[in-house]
C-alpha positions in Angstrom: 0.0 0.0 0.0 1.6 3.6 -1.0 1.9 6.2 1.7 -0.3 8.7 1.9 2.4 11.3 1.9 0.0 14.5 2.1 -2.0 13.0 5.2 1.6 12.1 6.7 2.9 15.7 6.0 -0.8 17.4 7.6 -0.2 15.1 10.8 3.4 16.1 11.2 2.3 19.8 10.8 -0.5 19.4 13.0 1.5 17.7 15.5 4.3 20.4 15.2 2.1 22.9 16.0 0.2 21.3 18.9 3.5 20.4 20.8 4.9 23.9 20.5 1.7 25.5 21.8 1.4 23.3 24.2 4.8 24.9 25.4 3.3 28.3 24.4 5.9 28.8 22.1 5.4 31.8 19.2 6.7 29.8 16.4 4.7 28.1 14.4 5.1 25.6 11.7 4.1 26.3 8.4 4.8 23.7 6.1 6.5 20.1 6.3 9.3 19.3 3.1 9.3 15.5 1.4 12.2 13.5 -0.4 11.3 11.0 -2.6 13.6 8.1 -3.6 13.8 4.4 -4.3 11.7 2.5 -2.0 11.4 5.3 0.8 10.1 9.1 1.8 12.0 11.3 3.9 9.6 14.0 5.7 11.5 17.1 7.1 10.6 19.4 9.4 12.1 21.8 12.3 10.8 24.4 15.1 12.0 27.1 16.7 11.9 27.2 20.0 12.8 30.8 21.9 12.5 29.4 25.4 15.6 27.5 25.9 14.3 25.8 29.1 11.8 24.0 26.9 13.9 22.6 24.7 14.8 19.4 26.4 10.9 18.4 26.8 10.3 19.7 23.7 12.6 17.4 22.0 11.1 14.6 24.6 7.8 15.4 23.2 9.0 15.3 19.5 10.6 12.2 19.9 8.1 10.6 21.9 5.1 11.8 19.4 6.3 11.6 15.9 8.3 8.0 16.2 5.3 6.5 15.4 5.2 7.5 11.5 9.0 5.8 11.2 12.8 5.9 11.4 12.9 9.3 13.3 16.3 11.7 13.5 15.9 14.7 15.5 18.7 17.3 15.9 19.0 20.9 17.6 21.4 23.4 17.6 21.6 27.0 19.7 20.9 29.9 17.2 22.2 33.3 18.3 21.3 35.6 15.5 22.5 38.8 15.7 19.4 40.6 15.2 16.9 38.9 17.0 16.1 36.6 19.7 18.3 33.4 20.1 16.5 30.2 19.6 17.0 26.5 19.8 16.2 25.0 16.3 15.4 21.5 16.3 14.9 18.9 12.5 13.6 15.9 12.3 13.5 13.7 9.5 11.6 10.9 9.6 12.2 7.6 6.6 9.1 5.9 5.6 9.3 2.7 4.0 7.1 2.8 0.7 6.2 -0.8 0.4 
């Protein structure tokens, strides 16, 4: 059965969004990238996340919630721009089989 690619991507936005408000976190996610290739669908996404305090359940939460879809890879990295509020920006990539 092919993935449904543009349910997955609407799920992963919705669940974006609903973690980081949860944390009442400004940022919100507007849109969800996909690679295609040979037997598998990367979906990519990332959040900002201005209150470094929640980071660390934030990336719990992301982790915990968005495993389910399949092979999950999440990152972060401290942003210190230099006109504008610093920010932790976390990716995650997630592989989908396309059997």
């Amino acid at each position: 059965m092919p993935i449904d690619k543009e349910r997955i991507k609407q799920e992963l936005l919705d669940e974006s969004n609903d973690i980081l408000n949860e944390w009442n976190e400004p940022y919100v996610v507007d849109g969800i990238s996909v690679m295609n290739a040979q037997g598998k669908m990367t979906f990519l996404g990332s959040l900002r996340v201005f209150d470094e305090r929640n980071a660390p359940s934030i990336i719990r939460e992301v982790k915990s919630r968005l495993s389910k879809y399949g092979k999950l890879t999440v990152r972060d990295e401290r942003i210190i721009p230099c006109c504008s509020a610093r920010y932790t920006h976390i990716s995650f990539n997630i592989v989908v089989d396309n059997a």
